[in-house]
Structure formats: structure tokens, C-alpha cells
GUFI-616145 format. One line per 10 residues: number of its first residue (from 1); their letters; for each residue x, y, z of C-alpha. Coordinates in nm, 2 decimals. Example, Ala and Ser with C-alpha at 12.3 -4.5 7.8 and 13.67 -1.06 7.14 Angstrom:
BEGIN
1> AS> 1.23,-0.45,0.78  1.37,-0.11,0.71
***
This chain:
BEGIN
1> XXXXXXXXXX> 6.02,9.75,-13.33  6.19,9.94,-13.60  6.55,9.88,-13.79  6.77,10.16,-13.92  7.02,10.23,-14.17  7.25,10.47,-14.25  7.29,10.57,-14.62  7.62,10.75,-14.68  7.93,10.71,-14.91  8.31,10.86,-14.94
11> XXXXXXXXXX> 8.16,11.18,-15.08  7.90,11.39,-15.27  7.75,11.26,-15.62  7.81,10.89,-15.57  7.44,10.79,-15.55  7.32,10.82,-15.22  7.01,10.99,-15.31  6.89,10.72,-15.61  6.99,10.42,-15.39  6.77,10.59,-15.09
21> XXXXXXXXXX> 6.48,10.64,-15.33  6.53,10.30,-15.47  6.54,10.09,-15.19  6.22,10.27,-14.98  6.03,10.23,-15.31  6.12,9.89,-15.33  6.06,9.79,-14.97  5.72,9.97,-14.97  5.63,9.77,-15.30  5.68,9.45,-15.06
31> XXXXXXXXXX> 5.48,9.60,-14.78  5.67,9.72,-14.56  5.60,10.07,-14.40  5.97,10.30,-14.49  6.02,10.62,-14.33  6.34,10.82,-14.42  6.55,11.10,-14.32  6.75,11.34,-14.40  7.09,11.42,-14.25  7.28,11.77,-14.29
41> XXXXXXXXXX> 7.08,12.10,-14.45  6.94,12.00,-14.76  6.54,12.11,-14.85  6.53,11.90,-15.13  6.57,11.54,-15.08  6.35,11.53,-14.83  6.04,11.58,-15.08  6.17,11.30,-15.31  6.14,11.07,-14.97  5.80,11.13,-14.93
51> XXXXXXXXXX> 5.76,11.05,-15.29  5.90,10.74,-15.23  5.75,10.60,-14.91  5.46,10.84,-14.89  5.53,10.92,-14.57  5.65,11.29,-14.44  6.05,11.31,-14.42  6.25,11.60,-14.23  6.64,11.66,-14.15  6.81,11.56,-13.84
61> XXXXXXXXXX> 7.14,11.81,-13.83  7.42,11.75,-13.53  7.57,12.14,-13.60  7.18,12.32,-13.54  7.04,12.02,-13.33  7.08,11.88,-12.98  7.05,11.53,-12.93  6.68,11.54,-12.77  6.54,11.72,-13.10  6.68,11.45,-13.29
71> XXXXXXXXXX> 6.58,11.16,-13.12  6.18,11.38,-13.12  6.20,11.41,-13.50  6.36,11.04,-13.58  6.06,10.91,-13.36  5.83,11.00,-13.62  5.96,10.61,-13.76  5.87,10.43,-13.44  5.57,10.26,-13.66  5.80,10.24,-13.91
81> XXXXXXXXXX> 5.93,9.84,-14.01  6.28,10.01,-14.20  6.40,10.37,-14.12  6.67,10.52,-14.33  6.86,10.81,-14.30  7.01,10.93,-14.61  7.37,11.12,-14.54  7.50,11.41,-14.70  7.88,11.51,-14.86  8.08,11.18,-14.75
91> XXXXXXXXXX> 8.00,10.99,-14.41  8.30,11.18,-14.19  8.22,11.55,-14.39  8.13,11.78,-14.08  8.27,12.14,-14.04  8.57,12.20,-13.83  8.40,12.36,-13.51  8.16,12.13,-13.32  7.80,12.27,-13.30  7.50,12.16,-13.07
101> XXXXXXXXXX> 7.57,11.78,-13.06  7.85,11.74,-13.31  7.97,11.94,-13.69  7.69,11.83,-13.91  7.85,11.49,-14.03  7.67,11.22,-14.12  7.85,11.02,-13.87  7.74,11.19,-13.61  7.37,11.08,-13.66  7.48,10.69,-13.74
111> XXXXXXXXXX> 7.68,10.69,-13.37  7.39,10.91,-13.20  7.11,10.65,-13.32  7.37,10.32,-13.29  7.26,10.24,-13.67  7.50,10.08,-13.90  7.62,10.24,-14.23  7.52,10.09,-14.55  7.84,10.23,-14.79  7.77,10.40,-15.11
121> XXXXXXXXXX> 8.11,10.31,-15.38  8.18,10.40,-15.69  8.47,10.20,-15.83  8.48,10.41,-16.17  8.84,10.46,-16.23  8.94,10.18,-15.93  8.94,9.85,-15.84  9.10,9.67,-15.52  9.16,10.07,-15.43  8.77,10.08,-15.34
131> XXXXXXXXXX> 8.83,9.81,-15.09  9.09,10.00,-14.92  8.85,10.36,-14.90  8.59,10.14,-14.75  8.80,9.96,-14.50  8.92,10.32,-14.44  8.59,10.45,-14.37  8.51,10.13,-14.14  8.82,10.18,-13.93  8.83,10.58,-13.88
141> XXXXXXXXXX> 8.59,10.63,-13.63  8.54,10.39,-13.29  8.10,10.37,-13.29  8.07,10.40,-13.60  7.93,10.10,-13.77  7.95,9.96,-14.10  7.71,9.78,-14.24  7.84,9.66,-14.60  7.87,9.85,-14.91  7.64,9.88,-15.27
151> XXXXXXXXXX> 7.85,9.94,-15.55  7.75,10.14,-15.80  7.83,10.25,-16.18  8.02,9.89,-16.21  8.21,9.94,-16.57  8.18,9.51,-16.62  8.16,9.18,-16.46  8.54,9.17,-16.45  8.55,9.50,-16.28  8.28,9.38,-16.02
161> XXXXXXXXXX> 8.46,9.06,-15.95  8.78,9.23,-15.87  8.56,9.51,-15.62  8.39,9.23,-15.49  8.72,8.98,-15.43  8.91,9.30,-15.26  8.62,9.37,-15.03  8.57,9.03,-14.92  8.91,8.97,-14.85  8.89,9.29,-14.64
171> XXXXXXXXXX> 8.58,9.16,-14.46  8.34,9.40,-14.59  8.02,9.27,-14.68  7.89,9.33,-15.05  7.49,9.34,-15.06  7.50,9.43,-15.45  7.66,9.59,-15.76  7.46,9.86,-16.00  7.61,9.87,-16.30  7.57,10.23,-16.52
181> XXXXXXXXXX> 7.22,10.29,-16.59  7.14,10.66,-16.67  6.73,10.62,-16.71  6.78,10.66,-16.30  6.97,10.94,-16.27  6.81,11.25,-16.13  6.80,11.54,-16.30  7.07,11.84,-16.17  6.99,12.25,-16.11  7.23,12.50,-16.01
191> XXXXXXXXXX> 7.15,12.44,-15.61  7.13,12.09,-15.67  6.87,11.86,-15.74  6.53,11.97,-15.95  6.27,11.95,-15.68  6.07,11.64,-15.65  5.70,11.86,-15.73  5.86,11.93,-16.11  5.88,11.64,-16.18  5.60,11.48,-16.32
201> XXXXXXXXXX> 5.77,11.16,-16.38  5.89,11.15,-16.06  5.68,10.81,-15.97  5.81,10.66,-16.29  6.14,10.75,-16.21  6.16,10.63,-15.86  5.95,10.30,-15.97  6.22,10.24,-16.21  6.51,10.28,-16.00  6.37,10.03,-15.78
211> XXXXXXXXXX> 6.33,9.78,-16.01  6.73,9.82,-16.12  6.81,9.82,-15.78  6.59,9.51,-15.70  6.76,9.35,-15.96  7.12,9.38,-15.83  7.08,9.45,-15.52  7.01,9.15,-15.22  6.74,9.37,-15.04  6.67,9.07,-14.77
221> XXXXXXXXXX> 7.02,9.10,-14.67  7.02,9.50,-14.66  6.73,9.47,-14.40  6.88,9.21,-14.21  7.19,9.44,-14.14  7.00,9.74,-14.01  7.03,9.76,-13.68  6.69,9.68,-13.44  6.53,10.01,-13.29  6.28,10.09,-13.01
231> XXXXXXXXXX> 6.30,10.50,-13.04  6.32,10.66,-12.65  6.08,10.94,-12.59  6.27,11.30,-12.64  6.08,11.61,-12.53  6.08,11.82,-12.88  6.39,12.04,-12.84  6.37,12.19,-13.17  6.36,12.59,-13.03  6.18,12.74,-13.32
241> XXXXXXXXXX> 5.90,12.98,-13.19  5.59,13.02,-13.52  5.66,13.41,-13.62  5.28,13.40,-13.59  4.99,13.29,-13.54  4.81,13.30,-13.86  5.16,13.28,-14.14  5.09,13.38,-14.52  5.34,13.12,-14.62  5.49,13.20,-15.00
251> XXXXXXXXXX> 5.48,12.86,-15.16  5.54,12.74,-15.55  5.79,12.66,-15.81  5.97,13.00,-15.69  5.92,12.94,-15.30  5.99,12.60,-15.21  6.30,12.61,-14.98  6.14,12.57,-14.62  6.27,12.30,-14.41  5.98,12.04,-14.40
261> XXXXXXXXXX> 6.03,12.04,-13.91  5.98,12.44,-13.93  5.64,12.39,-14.07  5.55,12.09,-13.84  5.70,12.29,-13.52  5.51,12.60,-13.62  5.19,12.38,-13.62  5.31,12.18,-13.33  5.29,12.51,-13.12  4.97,12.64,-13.25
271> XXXXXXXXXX> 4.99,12.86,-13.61  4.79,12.82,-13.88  4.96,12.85,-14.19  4.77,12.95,-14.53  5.03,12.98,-14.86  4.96,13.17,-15.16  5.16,13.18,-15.49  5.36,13.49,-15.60  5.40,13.33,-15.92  5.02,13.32,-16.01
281> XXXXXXXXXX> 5.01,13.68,-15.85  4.85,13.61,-15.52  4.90,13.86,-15.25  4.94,13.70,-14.93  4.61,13.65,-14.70  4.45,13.97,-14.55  4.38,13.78,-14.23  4.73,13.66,-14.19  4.96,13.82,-13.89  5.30,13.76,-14.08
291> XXXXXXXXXX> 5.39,13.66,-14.44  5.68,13.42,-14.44  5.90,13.43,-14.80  6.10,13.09,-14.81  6.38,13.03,-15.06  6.38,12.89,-15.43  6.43,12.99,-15.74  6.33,13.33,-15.79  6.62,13.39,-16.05  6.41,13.13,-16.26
301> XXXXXXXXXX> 6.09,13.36,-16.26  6.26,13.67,-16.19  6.04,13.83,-16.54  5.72,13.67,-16.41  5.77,13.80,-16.03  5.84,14.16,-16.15  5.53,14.17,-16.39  5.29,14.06,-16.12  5.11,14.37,-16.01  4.88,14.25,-15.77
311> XXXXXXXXXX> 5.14,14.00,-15.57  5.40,14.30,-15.53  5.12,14.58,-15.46  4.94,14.30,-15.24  5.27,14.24,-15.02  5.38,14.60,-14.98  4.99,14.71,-14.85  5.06,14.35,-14.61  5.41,14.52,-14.49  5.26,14.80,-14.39
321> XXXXXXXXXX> 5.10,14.65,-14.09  5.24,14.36,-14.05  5.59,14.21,-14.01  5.73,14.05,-14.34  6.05,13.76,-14.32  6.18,13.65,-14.63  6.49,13.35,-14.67  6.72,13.39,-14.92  6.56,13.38,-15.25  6.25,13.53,-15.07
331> XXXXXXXXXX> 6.49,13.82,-14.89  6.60,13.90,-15.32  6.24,13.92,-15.39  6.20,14.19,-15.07  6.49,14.40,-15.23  6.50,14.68,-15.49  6.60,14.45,-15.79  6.73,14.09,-15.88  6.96,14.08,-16.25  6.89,13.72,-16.36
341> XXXXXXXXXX> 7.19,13.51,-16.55  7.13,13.69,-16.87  7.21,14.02,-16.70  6.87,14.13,-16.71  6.76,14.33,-16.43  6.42,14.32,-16.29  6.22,14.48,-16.00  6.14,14.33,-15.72  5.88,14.44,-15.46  6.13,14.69,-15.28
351> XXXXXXXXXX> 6.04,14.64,-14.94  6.40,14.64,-14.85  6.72,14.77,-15.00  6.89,14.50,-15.15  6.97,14.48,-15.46  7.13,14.12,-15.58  7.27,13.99,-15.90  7.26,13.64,-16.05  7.49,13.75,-16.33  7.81,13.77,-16.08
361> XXXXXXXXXX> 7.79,13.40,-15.95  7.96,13.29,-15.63  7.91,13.07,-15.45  7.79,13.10,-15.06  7.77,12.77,-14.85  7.78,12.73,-14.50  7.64,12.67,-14.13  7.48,13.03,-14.00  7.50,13.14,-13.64  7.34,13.48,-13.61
371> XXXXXXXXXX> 7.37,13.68,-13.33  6.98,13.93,-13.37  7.09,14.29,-13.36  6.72,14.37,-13.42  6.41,14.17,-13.41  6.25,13.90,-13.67  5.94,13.74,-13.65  5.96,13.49,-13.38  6.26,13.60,-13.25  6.40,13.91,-13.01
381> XXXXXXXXXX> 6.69,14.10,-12.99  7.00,13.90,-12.88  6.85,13.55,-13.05  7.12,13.32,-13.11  6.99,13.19,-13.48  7.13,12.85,-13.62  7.10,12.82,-13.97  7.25,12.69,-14.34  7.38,12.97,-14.63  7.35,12.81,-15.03
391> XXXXXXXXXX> 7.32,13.05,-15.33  7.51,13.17,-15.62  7.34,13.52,-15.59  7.58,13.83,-15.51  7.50,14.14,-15.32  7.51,14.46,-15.52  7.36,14.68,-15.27  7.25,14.62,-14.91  7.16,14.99,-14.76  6.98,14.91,-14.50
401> XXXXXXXXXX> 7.02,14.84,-14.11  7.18,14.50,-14.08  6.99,14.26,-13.93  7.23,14.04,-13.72  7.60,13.95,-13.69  7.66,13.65,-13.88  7.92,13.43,-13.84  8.00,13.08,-14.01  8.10,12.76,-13.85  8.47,12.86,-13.77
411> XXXXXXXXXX> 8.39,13.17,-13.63  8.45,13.39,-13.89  8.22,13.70,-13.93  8.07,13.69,-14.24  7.92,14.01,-14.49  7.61,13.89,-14.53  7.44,14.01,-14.20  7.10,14.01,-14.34  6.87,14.36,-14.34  6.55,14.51,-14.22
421> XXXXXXXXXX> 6.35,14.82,-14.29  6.06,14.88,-14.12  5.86,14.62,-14.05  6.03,14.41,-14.37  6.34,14.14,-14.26  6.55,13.96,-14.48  6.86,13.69,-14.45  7.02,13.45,-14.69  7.07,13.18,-14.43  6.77,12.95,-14.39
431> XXXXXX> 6.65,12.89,-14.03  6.69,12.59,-13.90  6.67,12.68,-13.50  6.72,12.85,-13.27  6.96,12.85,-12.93  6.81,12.83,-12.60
***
């Protein structure tokens, strides 16, 4: 039988991320098998996971996701002796419209699985106040569990005693303190974190934030708090159909953003999936059927994608045959030209129209439900497409037939719709399933 835990905290960029990485590396060091999660639409994270416990970790999402496919992907940990999900934003942070089984909070996937919440504070700037955000967060929601709380970036023993007095007295248990320690901090990009394959430290780093953690935090009581877990069978309920049966699958420093369940339910239902890198100017596999573009950071390598001859010449001789889907950064790469941060403007393979620009930065974040006005690969006419929308990039042109009606998780139509032209497709929401 397995326990879980909850990771989460009162909001983004308190340390949920470092304290997940810390404590899987630190229970694996002691032998025990850790498998972790990832709640909410993030790509990245769940790579530093596997780094840590060496063991494959995907998202569980209440807006895109019915109960049944989470409980199939969270069963992945029933060899597991700890399973921890790491939250995202703060532990209540949902949208305002309720998706398949709830509005993406973290919450909803600590009541869904009956797992306590193991709290995430940072009392810079606070003392006794901390106690009262936590006792706050305990109270707000009836199944909701809490667990006790880490705190982290402690300014001095006096400062942790009076944390630690105020959240006794509000009968919150207190499994540890952190004080500041910047060798653990992970290093920041414009979408986030810097992806765990960059980092060639990455094992250090991990290695060493267990070893601060170890230090400060009482692991033994930690695991004693999870809750004990014997995972139900769940028929997999993800609806996502492969867009093939053989998939040229973009994949390097530039294509990265796939969710890690579309590539095991693609498998899962049969494709074969072969990846090639645009950045070393591979063209995507002759044999292949359809040639998937993920998101990335193609404003990084904008120079080094134009200047490839043989990966744009490659994909535009693969589009003329065959269907080509690209997310987000991959749909900028399929349009006319992408003008990097220094206002340069480069060509891109010009399969579609668009033409984007990373000089004009805003920012686009949100829950996708697309409504197909035309087909994509692995999906018809009419398809009711749940997905997530992050980048900075702006459209400067988008000629071409639109793709879908987008809307975001109020509702609201939204401008980006997505494009297609011939047998190329685009859209700067990343799939996450689909609607049945």
C-alpha cells in the first residue's frame, strides 16, 4: 500500500517545486520507491520529478480531466511506498468556471485522492500572521485536509520560534523550518523554470537540496502524515486519439513542451513515435504519417531555426503529403516569420501564415476549450479540445482560415483561434484532451 501527500502553499514562488524535489530525492536516498505528480498545466516540473525519483511523472488537471483519468494516471504510484503530488499557484487557485471534475485547483486533486496537504510558508515579512494564513487555508474548504506545514526562507531562530509558537497554538503541526539558502534555488526563464535536460547540474542540485532539507526538515514525521492509499482501477479516460500512427515528433532544447500522458496515451493506443531535432537540422522521418511540432523556446533559436536549410526544406517536402500540427512555439515556427526580443526578424518555414513577434510581449495564460471548425490530426470537425494557453509571443499576422473557436475558462471567445492551410495546423494552446 502506498501514502500520498499533497505539496501546495498560499501561492506561486514559495518553494513548492525545491521542497518536492528535495524530499523525493531524499526519500529515494533511504530506499524508498517516490513517484510524483504534477497538478494544474505545467510541462516543466514534471521532468525535474523524474530527475528526482527516476521514475516517469505526468499532470493530473480537474479543468481538462474527469475523475476516471485521474485516478488511471495517479495509479501509475500503486508500487509506489510515497506518492506526491506537487500543486500549482496556491492550494484553492482554480478558475472561476468548473471544468470536467472541478477548476484546475490544487484542491481539487487533494479532496479527489483523500490525501492530506503538506503546507508550503514563507514567513518573510510575517510572523504569528503565517499562523493565521495557514489556519485559513485549513479551515476554507470541508475535505480538504491539512497535513502540517514546512517553513521556508526563515530570516533567524527568533523569527522561527515565533512561526513555530503561533502555529502550535493554532494546532498546526510544524514538520520543519528552511532557513534562506540560495545554492537550492532553481534557475528562472521567461515561461518559468529552465527545463530540467539543461541542466547539467541538475543531480547536484537536487542532491543538495535534499541534504538542506534533510537537515531541517523531520522527514519520518512528513511520511507518517501522508495519508495510506490502495489506488481503485480507473478505465483510462484520458480522450486523446494519436494524430498517427507513425508521429515525427519535434524534440530538443527548442521543442520540449509536450505533456509527458500525450506521449504515453499515443503509445498506449498504438503509435510509434520517432523525434528528430530541428535545431541540428533534421527533417522529420520520411516514413512518418504526421509530424507533430510541440512547444518551447523557439524565440531562443529563432537565428539557428531560420538558417537550417535542410530542417525547413525537409518539413515543407513532409507537408506536402502529409498532415503537419504544431503547439504554440511549434505553430510560430509553421508561420511566415518570428521577430525575436532584439527585434530581429527571422524566417520560419512558412507553412502557414502567421507571422508572430517576441519584441511586443504580452502575456497569454489560460485554460483552452476549442470548439474544431476544421480538422487536426487526431481530431474531426466539431471536436471539443481542452487545453492550456502560456506565451509572451504576439500575433502580427494570422491570414489564414482559423482553425477553431477558442474560448477561455469563463466563456469568453478569445482571438487566438489557431490556423490551417493545407494540410499544415497550428494553435497556441497545448492539448491536453479531448471531450467525449
Amino acid at each position: 500500500m502506498s501514502a500520498g501527500l499533497v505539496i501546495s502553499a498560499p501561492a506561486s514562488g514559495v518553494g513548492k517545486t525545491t521542497l518536492t524535489l528535495a524530499l523525493a530525492r531524499a526519500w529515494r536516498n533511504r530506499g524508498l520507491n517516490v513517484q510524483c505528480f504534477k497538478s494544474g498545466p505545467d510541462y516543466i516540473d514534471p521532468a525535474f520529478h523524474a530527475a528526482a525519483t527516476g521514475r516517469a511523472s505526468v499532470n493530473v488537471d480537474s479543468w481538462a480531466m474527469g475523475r476516471e483519468a485521474i485516478a488511471h494516471l495517479v495509479s501509475r504510484g500503486a508500487d509506489a511506498d510515497i506518492v506526491l503530488a506537487e500543486g500549482s499557484m496556491g492550494l484553492f487557485d482554480g478558475v472561476a468556471g468548473r471544468g470536467v471534475s472541478g477548476t484546475g485547483a490544487t484542491a481539487d486533486i487533494a479532496e479527489m485522492l483523500g490525501w492530506p496537504v503538506l503546507l508550503v510558508i514563507d514567513p518573510s515579512g510575517q510572523a504569528q500572521t503565517a499562523a493565521a494564513i495557514a489556519a485559513g487555508l485549513r479551515d476554507y474548504r470541508a475535505g480538504v485536509r491539512l497535513a502540517g506545514v514546512v517553513l521556508n526562507r526563515v530570516a533567524s531562530p527568533r523569527h522561527e520560534d515565533l512561526v513555530r509558537r503561533a502555529l502550535n497554538d493554532a494546532g498546526i503541526a510544524v514538520f520543519g523550518a528552511l532557513p534562506r539558502h540560495a545554492e537550492i534555488s532553481l534557475p528562472k526563464r521567461h515561461l518559468g523554470l529552465v527545463q530540467a535536460e539543461e541542466q547539467a547540474e541538475i543531480g547536484k542540485l537536487i542532491d543538495e537540496a535534499a541534504r538542506f532539507v534533510a537537515e531541517h526538515v523531520d522527514l519520518d514525521a512528513v511520511l507518517r502524515s501522508a495519508a495510506s492509499w490502495l489506488p481503485q482501477p480507473a478505465a483510462n479516460g484520458m480522450n486523446v486519439t494519436p494524430p498517427g500512427q507513425r508521429i515525427a515528433l519535434a524534440r530538443d532544447a527548442a521543442f520540449s513542451f509536450i505533456y509527458p500522458h500525450m506521449l504515453e496515451t499515443w503509445r498506449a493506443a498504438g503509435a510509434e513515435i520517432s523525434t528528430f531535432s530541428p535545431l541540428a537540422d533534421e527533417a522529420p522521418d520520411a516514413s512518418a504519417d504526421v509530424c507533430w511540432l510541440p512547444g518551447g523556446y523557439p524565440e531562443l533559436h529563432a537565428g539557428t531555426i531560420a538558417a537550417n536549410a535542410r530542417f525547413r526544406s525537409g518539413l515543407r517536402a513532409f507537408a506536402d503529403t502529409r498532415p503537419v500540427h504544431g503547439e504554440c512555439g511549434g505553430y510560430m515556427v509553421l508561420g511566415t516569420a518570428l521577430t525575436d526580443a532584439d527585434g530581429i526578424r527571422h524566417e520560419m518555414t512558412g507553412l502557414l501564415g502567421l507571422e508572430t513577434s517576441f519584441a511586443k510581449r504580452r502575456m497569454h495564460l489560460g485554460y483552452r476549450l476549442a470548439a474544431l471548425a476544421a480538422p487536426m490530426p487526431g481530431h474531426q470537425v466539431g471536436a471539443r479540445l481542452r487545453g492550456h494557453e502560456f506565451h509572451y509571443s504576439t500575433i502580427v499576422a494570422q491570414p489564414d482560415t482559423p482553425l477553431a473557436v477558442v474560448q477561455d475558462a469563463t466563456g469568453a471567445v478569445i482571438a487566438e483561434t489557431g490556423s490551417r492551410r493545407g494540410r499544415a495546423t497550428g494553435t497556441f494552446f497545448h492539448l491536453i484532451a479531448e471531450d467525449r
